[in-house]
DRENDO-1510 file (C-alpha; in Angstrom, 1 decimal, always signed):
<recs>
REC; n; res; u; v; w
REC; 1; UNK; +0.0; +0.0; +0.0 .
REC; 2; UNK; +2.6; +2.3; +0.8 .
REC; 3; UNK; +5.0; +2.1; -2.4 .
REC; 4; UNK; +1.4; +2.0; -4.2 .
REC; 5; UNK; +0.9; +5.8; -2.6 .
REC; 6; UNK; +4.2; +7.1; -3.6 .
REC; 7; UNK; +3.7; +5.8; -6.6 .
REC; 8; UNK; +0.6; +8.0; -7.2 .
REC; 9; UNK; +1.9; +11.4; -5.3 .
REC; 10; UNK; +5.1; +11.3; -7.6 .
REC; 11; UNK; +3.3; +11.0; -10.5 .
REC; 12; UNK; +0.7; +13.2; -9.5 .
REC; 13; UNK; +3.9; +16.3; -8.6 .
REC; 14; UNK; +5.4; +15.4; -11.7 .
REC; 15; UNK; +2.7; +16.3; -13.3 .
REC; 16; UNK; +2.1; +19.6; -11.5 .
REC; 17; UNK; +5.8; +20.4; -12.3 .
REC; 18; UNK; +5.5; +19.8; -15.9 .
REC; 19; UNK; +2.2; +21.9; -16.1 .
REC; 20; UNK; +3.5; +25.0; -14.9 .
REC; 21; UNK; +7.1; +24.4; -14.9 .
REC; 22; UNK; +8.4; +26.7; -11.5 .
REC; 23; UNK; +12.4; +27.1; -11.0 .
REC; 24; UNK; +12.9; +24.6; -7.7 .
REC; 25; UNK; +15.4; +25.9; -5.1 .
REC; 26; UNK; +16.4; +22.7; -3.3 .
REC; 27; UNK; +17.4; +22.7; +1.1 .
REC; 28; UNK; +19.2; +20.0; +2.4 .
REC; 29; UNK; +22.1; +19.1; +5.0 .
REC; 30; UNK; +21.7; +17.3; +8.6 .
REC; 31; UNK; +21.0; +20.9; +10.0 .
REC; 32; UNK; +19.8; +23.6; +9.4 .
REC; 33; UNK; +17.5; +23.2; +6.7 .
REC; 34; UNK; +14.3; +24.2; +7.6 .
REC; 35; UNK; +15.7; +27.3; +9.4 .
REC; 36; UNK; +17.5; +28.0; +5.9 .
REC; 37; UNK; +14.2; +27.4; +3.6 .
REC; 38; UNK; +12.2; +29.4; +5.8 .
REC; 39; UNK; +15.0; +32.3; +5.2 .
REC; 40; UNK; +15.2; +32.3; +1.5 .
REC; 41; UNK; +11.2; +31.9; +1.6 .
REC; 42; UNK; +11.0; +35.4; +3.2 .
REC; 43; UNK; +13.6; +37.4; +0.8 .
REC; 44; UNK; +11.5; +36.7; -2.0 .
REC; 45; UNK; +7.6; +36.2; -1.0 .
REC; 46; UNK; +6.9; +39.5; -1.7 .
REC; 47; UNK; +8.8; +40.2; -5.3 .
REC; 48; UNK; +7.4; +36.6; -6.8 .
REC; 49; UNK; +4.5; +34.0; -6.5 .
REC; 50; UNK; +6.8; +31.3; -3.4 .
REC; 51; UNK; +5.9; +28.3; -2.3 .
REC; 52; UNK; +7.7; +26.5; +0.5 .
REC; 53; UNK; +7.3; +22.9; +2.6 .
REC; 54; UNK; +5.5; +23.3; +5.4 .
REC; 55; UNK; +6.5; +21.6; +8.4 .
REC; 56; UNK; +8.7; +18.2; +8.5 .
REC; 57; UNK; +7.3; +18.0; +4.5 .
REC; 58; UNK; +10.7; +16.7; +2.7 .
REC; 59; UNK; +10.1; +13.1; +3.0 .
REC; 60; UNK; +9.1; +10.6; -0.3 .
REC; 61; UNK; +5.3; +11.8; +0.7 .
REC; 62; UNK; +6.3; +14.9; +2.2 .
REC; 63; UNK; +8.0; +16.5; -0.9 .
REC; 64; UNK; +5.0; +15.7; -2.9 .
REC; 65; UNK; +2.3; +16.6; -1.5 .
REC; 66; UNK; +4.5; +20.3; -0.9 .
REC; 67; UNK; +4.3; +20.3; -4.7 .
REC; 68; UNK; +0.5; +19.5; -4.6 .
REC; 69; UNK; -0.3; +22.4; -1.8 .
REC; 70; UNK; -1.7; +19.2; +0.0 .
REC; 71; UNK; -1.3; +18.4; +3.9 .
REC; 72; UNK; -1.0; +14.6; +4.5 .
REC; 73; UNK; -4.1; +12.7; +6.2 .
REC; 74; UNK; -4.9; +11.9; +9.9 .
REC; 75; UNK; -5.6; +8.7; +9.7 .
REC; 76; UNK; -4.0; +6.0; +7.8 .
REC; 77; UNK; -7.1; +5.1; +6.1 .
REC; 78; UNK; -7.7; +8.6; +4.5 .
REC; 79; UNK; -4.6; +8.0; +2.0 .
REC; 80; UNK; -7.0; +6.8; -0.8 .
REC; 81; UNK; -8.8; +10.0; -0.8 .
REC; 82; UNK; -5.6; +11.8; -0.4 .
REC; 83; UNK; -4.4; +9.8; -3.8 .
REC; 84; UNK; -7.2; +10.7; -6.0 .
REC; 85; UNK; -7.8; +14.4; -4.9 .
REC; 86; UNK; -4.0; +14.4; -5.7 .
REC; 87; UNK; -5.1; +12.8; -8.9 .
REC; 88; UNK; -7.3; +15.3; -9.3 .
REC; 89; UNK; -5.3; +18.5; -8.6 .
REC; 90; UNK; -3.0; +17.4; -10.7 .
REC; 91; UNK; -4.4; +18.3; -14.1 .
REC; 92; UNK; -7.0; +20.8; -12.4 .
REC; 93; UNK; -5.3; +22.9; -10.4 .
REC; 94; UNK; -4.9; +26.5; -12.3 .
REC; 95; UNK; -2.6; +29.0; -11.4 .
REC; 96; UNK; +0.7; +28.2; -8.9 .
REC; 97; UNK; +3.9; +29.7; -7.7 .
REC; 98; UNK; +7.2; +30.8; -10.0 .
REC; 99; UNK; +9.6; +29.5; -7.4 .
REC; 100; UNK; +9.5; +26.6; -5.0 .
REC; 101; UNK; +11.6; +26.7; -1.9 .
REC; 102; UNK; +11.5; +22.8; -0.7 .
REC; 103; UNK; +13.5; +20.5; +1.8 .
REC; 104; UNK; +15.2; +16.9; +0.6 .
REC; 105; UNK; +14.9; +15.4; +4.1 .
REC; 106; UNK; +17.1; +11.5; +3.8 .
REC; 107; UNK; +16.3; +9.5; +6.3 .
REC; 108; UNK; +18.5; +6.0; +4.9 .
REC; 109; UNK; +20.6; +5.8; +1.5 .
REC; 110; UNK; +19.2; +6.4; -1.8 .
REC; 111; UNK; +15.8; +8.8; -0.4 .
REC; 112; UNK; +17.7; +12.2; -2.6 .
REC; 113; UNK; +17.7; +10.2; -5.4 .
REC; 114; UNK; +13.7; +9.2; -5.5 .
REC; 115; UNK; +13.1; +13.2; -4.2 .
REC; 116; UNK; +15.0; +14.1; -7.1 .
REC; 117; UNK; +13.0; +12.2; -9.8 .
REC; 118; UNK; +10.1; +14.0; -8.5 .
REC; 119; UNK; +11.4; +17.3; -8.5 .
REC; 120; UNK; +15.2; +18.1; -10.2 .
REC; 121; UNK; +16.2; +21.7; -8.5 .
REC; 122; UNK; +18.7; +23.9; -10.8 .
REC; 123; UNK; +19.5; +25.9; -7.0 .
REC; 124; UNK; +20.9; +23.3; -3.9 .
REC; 125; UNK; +21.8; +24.7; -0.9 .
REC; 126; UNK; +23.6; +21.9; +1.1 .
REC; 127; UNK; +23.9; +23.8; +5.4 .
REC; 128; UNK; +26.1; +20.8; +7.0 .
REC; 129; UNK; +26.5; +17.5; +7.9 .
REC; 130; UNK; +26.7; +15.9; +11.0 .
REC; 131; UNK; +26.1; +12.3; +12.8 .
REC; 132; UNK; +22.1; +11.9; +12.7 .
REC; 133; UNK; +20.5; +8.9; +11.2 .
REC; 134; UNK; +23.5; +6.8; +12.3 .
REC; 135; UNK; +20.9; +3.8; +12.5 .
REC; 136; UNK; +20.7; +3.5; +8.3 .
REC; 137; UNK; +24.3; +5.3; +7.6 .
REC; 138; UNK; +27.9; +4.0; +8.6 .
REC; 139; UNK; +29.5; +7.6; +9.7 .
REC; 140; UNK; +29.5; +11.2; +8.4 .
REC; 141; UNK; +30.9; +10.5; +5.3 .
REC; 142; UNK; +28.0; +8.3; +4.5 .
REC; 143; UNK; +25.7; +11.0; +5.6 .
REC; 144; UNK; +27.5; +13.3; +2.7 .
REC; 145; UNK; +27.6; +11.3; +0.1 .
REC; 146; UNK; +23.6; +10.7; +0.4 .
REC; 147; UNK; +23.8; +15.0; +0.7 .
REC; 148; UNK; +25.8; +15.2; -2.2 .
REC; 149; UNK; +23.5; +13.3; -4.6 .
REC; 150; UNK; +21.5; +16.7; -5.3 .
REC; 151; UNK; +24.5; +18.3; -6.5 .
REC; 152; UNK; +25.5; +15.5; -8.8 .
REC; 153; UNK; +22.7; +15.9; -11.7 .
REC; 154; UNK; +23.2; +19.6; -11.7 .
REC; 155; UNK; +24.3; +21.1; -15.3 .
REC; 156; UNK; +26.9; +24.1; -15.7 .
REC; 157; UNK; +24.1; +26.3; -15.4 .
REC; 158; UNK; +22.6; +25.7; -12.5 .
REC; 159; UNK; +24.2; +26.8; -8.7 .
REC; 160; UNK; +25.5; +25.1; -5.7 .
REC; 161; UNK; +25.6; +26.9; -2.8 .
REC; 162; UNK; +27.9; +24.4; +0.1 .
REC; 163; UNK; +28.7; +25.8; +3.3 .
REC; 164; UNK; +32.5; +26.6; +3.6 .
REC; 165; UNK; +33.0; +26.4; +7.0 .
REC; 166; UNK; +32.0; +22.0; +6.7 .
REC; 167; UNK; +34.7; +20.5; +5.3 .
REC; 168; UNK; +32.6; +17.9; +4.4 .
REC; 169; UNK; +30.0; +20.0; +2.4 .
REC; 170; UNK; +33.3; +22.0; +1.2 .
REC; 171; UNK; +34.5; +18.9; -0.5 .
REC; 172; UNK; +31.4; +18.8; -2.1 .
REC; 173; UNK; +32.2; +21.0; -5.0 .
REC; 174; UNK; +33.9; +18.2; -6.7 .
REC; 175; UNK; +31.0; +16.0; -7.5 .
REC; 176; UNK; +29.3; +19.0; -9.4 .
REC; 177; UNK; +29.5; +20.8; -12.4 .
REC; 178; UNK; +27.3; +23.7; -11.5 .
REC; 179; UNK; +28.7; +27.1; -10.6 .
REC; 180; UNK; +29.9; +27.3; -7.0 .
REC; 181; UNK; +28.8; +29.5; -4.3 .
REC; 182; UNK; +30.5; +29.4; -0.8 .
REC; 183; UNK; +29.0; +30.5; +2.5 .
REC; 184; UNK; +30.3; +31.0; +5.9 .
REC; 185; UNK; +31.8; +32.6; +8.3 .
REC; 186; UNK; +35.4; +31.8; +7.8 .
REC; 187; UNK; +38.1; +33.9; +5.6 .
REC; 188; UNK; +37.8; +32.2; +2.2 .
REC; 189; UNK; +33.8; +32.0; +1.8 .
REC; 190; UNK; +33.0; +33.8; -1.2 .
REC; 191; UNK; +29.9; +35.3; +1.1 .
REC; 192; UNK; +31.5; +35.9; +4.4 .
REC; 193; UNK; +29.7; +37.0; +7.5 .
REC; 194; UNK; +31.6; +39.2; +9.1 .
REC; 195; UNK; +31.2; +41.3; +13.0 .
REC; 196; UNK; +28.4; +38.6; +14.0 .
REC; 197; UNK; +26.8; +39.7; +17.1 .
REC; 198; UNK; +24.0; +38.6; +19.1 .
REC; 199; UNK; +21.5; +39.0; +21.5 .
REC; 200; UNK; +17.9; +37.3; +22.8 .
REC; 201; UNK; +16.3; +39.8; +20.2 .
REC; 202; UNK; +18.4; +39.8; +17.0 .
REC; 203; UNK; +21.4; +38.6; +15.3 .
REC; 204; UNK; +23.5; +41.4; +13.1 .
REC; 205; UNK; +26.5; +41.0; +10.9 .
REC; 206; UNK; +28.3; +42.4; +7.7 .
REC; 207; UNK; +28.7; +41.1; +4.0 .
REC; 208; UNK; +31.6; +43.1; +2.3 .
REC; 209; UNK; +30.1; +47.0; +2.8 .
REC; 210; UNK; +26.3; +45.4; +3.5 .
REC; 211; UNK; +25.0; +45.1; +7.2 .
REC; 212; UNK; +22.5; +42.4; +7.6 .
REC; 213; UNK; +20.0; +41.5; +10.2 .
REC; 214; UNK; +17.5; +39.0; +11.6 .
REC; 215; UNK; +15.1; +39.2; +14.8 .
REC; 216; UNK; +16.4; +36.1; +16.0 .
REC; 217; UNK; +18.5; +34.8; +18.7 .
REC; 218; UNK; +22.1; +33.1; +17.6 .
REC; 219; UNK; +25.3; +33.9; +15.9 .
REC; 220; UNK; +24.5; +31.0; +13.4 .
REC; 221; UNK; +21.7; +32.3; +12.5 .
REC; 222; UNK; +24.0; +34.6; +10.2 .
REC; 223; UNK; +25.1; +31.6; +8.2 .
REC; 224; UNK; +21.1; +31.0; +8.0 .
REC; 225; UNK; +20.7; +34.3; +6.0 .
REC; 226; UNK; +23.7; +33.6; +3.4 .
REC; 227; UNK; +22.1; +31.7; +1.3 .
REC; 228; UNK; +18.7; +33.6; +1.6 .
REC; 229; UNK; +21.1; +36.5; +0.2 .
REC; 230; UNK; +23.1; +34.8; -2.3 .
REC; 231; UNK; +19.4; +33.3; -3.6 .
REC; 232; UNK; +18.1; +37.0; -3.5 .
REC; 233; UNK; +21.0; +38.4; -5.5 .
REC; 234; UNK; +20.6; +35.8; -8.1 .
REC; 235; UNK; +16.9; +36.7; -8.8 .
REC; 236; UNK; +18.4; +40.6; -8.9 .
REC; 237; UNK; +17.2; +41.9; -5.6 .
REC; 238; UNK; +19.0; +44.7; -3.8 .
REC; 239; UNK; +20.3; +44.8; -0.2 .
REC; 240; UNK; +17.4; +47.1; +0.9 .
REC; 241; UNK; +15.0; +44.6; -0.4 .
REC; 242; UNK; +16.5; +41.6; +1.0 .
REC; 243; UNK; +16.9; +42.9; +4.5 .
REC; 244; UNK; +13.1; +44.0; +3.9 .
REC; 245; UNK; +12.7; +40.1; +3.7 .
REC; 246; UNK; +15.0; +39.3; +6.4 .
REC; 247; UNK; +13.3; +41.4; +8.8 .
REC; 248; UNK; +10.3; +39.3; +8.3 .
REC; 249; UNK; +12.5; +35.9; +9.3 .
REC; 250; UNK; +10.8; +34.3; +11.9 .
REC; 251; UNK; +12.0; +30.5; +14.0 .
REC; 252; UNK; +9.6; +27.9; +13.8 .
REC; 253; UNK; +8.4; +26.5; +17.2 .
REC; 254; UNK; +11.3; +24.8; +19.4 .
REC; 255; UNK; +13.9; +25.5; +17.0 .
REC; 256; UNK; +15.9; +28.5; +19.4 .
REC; 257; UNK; +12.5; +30.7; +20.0 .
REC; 258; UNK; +13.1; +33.0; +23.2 .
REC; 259; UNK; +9.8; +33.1; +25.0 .
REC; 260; UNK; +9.1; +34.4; +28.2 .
REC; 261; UNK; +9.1; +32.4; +31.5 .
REC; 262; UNK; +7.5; +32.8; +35.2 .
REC; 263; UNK; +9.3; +35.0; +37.6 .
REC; 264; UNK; +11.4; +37.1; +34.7 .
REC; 265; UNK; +12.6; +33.8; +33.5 .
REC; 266; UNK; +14.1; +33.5; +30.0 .
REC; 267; UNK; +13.2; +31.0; +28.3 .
REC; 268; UNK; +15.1; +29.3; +25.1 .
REC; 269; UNK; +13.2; +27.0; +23.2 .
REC; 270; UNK; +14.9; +24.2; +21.4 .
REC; 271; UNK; +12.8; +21.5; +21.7 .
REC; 272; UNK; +12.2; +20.4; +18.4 .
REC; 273; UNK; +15.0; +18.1; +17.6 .
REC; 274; UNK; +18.6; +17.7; +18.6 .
REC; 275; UNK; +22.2; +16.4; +16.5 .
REC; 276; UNK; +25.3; +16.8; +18.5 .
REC; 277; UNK; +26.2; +20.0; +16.1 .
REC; 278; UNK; +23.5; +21.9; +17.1 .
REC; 279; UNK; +23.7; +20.8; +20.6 .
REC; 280; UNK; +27.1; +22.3; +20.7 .
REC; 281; UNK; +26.1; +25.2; +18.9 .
REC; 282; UNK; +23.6; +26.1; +20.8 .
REC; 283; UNK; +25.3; +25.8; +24.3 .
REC; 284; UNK; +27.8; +28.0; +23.0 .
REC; 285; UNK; +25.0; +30.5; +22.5 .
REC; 286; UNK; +23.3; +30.0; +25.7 .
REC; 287; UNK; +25.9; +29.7; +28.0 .
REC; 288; UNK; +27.3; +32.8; +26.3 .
REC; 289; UNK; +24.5; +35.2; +27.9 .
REC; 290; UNK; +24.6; +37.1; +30.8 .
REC; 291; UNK; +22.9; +35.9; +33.6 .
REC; 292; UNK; +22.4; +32.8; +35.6 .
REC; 293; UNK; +21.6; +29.7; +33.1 .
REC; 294; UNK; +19.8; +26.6; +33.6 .
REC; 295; UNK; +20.0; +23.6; +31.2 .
REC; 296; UNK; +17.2; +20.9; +30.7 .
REC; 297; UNK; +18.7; +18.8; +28.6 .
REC; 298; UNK; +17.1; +15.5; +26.5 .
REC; 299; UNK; +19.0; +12.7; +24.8 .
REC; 300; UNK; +20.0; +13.0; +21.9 .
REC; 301; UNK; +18.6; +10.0; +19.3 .
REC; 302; UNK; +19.0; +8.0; +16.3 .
REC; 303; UNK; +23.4; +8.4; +16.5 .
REC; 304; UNK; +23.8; +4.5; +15.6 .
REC; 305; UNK; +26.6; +3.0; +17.2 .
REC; 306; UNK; +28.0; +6.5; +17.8 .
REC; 307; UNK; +25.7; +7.3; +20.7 .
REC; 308; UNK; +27.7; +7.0; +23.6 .
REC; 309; UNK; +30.9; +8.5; +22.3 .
REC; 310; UNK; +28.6; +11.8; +21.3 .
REC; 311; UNK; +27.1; +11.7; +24.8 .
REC; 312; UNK; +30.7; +11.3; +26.4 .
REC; 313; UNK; +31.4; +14.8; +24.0 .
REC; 314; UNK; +28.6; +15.8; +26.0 .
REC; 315; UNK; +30.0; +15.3; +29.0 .
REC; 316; UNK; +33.0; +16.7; +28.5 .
REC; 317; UNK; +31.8; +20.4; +27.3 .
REC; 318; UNK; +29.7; +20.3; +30.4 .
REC; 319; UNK; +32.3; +19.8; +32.8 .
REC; 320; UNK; +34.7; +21.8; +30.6 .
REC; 321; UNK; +32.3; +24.3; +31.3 .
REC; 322; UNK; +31.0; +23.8; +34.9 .
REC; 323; UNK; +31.6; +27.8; +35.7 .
REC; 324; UNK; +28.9; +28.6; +33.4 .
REC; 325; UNK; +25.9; +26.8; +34.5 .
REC; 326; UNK; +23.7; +26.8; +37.6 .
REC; 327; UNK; +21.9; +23.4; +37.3 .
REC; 328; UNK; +21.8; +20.4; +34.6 .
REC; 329; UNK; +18.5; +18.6; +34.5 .
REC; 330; UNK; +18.3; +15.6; +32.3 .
REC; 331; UNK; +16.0; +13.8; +30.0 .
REC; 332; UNK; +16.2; +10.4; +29.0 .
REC; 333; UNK; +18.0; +6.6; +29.1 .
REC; 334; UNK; +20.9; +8.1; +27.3 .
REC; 335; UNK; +21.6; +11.0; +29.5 .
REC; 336; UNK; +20.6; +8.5; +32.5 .
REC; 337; UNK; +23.2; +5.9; +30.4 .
REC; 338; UNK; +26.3; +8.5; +30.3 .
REC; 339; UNK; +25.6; +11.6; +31.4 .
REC; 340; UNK; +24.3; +11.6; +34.7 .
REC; 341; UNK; +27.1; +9.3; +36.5 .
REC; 342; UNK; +29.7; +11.9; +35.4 .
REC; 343; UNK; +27.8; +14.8; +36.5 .
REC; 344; UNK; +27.2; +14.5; +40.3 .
REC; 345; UNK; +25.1; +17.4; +40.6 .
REC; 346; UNK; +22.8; +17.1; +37.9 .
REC; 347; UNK; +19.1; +16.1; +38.0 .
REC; 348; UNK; +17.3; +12.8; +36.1 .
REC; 349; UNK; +13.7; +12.3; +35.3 .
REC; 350; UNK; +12.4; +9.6; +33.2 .
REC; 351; UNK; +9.3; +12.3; +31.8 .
REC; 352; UNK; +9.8; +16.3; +30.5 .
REC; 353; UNK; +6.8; +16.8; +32.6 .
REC; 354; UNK; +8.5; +15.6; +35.7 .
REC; 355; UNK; +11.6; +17.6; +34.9 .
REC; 356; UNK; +9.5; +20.5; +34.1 .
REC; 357; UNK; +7.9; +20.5; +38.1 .
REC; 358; UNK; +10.8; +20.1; +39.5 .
REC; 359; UNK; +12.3; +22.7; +37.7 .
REC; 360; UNK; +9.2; +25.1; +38.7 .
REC; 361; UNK; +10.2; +24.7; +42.1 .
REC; 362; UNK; +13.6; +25.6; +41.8 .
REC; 363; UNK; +13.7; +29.2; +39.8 .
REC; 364; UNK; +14.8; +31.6; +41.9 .
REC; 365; UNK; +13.9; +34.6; +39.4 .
REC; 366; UNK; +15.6; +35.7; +36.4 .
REC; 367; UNK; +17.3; +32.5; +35.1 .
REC; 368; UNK; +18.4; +32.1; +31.6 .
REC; 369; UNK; +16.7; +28.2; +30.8 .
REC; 370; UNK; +17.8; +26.1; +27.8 .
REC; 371; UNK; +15.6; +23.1; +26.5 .
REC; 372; UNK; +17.0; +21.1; +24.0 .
REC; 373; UNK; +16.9; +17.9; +23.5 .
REC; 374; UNK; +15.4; +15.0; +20.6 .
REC; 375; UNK; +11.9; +14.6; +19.7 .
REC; 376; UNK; +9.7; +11.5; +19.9 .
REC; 377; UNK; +9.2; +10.4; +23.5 .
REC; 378; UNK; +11.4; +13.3; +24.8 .
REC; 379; UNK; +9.0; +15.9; +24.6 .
REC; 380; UNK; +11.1; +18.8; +26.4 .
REC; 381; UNK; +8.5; +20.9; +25.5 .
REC; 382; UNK; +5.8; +19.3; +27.8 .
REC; 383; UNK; +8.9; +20.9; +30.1 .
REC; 384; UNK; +8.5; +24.2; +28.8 .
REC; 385; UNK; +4.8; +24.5; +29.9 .
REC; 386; UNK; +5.6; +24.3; +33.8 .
REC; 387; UNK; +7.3; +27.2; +33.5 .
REC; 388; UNK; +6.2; +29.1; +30.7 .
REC; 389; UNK; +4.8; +32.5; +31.3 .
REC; 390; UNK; +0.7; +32.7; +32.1 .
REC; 391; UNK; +0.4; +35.5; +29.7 .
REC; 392; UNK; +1.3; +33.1; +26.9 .
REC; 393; UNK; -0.9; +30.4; +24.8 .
REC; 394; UNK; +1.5; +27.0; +24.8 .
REC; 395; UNK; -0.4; +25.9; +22.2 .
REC; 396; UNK; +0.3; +29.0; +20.4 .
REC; 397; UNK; +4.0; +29.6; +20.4 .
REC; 398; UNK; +5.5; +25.5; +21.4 .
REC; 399; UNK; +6.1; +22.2; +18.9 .
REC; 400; UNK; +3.9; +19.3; +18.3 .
REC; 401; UNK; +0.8; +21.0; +19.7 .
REC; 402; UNK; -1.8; +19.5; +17.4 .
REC; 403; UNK; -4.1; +17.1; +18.7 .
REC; 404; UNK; -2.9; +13.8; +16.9 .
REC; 405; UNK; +0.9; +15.3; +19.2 .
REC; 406; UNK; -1.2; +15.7; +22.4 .
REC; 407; UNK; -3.1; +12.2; +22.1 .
REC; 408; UNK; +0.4; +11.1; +21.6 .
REC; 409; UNK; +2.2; +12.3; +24.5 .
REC; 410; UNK; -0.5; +11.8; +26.8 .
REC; 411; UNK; -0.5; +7.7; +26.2 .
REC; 412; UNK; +3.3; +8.1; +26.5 .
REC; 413; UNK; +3.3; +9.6; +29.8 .
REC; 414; UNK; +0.5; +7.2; +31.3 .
REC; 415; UNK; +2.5; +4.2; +30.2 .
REC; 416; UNK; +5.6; +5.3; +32.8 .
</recs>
């Protein structure tokens, strides 16, 4: 049934493509990607007709149904009627975008190759790559050659844009023969971010004579506008009108979103997902703020064999920086597994929501709190809620709020 439903949304978004041929920017990488889309969505929404994948949409149902302005079905059974108003759409539809802005996700080997026989991009952007999915992919250099498939079938006309500053998505620019574009923030990047600075309410930098901003918190965040620039320039905007577009970036839920807490607590919001990267990267952030910080931190999943060294990495930045946090409080058997014996003082609970009433109890006022940790049965942001702010909807402003997420978590939580 399932290869029988690809079957029919592929051909269905072929068909779409053919119809009304639109120029296909292509996201991928192990991070960053969504955060990225989302950027380059904004710099040109309001100078052409856009669309973009919604959500987690970059999967072999995903992608299509982003190409068929479709949302997938609640319930299992509802993909038949999803396949024939699919069907359908496909040769009535009338009218759609110039540009699509779309996500390869690649869960296991050989999913960038289908993605692309649905839909070939003439712009990649590949962000980074990093150990994630290490349950379907030896190591890292696995995980890049599966990135670098998009780049492969590109002609001398199309672009790659690879981020400088991974050597592994650096490398890439041999396996293509499209023009090359480099991002980043080290000297060599053909677009270099330059002065980054940051603060809970925006990140600045400079391009060459250009200053460049976004209302978001994190110093990476700069090397999510590059390509959103680069993209921009290509379909001849100016800086005025790009930073127009930038100013209009916003983070999706539980991906670094600075909300506010009880008792002048700040709150920083990365729930969604966690890689070791972006772990890393955004303890650097945090732990980089002024004031007192607390960390409640959930495993991080699907690293494969490579799951206790990256949790001993853990470790070690933690102790390395001991002087800069208050409090660790812990989420999950791997934390439990490696984390938690090394760090005396830290805090376990086998639930977010336990973690998040003990943590209730112990603000003090003013506290700086990270939550980042992997989704399925972490759930940090279940967390978030004991000590989110009353003058704020949770439903409004944190991840997986959506009934089919809350049914979920609430049979999780009753079967500890």
């Amino acid at each position: 049934m399932g290869k029988l439903v690809q079957k029919i949304l592929a051909s269905a978004a072929r068909r779409v493509l053919k119809r009304f041929s639109p120029r296909i920017i292509a996201v991928t990488g192990s991070v960053g990607k969504t955060s990225v889309k989302d950027a380059v969505y904004v710099v040109l929404k309001d100078h052409f007709r856009v669309y973009r994948s919604e959500g987690g949409l970059n999967t072999e149902y995903g992608l299509p149904l982003t190409i068929l302005r479709m949302a997938p079905p609640r319930a299992k059974w509802l993909w038949l009627f999803t396949c024939l108003l699919a069907w359908l759409k496909s040769w009535l539809m009338a009218g759609y975008a110039q540009i699509l802005v779309l996500e390869y996700g690649a869960d296991k080997p050989g999913d960038l190759a289908y993605l692309q026989l649905i839909a070939k991009p003439e712009i990649v952007v590949v962000t980074a790559v990093d150990v994630v999915h290490l349950a379907y992919y030896k190591d890292k250099q696995e995980i890049a050659a599966e990135k670098s498939t998009l780049l492969k079938n590109l002609s001398k006309f199309n672009l790659a844009i690879l981020n400088f500053d991974d050597p592994l998505v650096k490398a890439m620019a041999d396996q293509t023969r499209a023009q090359i574009v480099f991002y980043g923030a080290k000297a060599g990047a053909h677009f270099q971010a330059q002065s980054i600075k940051t603060s809970v309410r925006q990140t600045s930098f400079r391009l060459d004579k250009d200053k460049y901003r976004l209302p978001v918190f994190g110093s990476f965040h700069a090397q999510t506008a590059l390509p959103a620039i680069i993209i921009g320039q290509f379909f001849n905007l100016d800086a005025k009108q790009i930073q127009s577009g930038l100013d209009q970036y916003t983070v999706p839920a539980g991906r670094l979103r600075v909300l506010p807490g009880r008792k002048q607590t700040t709150i920083i919001d990365s729930s969604y997902n966690a890689s070791p990267a972006a772990m890393r990267a955004v303890l650097d952030e945090v732990l980089a703020l002024p004031g007192q910080r607390v960390l409640v931190l959930g495993e991080m999943r699907e690293l494969g064999t490579a799951e206790a060294a990256e949790h001993k990495k853990l470790v070690d930045y933690l102790l390395k920086n001991k002087s800069k946090w208050r409090q660790a409080i812990l989420v999950g058997a791997a934390m439990k597994k490696y984390v938690l014996p090394m760090i005396k003082d830290a805090k376990y609970f086998a639930s977010s929501r336990q973690a998040g009433k003990y943590l209730a109890k112990q603000i003090k006022g003013g506290e700086v709190i990270l939550f980042k940790g992997s989704q399925n049965t972490i759930f940090l942001e279940e967390a978030i809620k004991e000590v989110l702010s009353p003058v704020v909807n949770s439903s409004d402003v944190l991840v997986r709020q959506s009934r089919f997420w809350l049914n979920k978590k609430e049979r999780f939580f009753a079967s500890l």
